[in-house]
N, C-alpha and C positions, 0 to 999 in steps of 0.2 A: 969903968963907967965914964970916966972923963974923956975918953978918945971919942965919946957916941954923943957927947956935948952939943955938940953943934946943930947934928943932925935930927936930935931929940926939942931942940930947938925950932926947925925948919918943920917940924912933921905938929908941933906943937901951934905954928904959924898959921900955917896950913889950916888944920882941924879949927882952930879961930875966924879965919875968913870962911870955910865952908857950914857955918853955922846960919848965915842965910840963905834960905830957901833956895834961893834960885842955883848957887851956887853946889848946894848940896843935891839939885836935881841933875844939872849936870853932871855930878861926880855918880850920880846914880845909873845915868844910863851906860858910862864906860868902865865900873867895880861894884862890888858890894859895898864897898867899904860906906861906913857911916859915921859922922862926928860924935862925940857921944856931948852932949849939952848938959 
């Protein structure tokens, strides 16, 4: 688990900034993916 440290990190980062709206709309029109809040 500690080799995925970092990255777990950065995907952690990530899902934090895209918790406002606007940011998550963008991420909407190029994945499914969604932050979970």
């Amino acid at each position: 688990m500690e080799q995925y440290e970092d990255d777990l990190a950065c995907v952690q980062a990530l899902m934090m900034r895209l918790r406002t709206l606007k940011q998550s709309a963008k991420l909407r029109l190029k994945s499914s993916l969604r932050p979970v809040i």
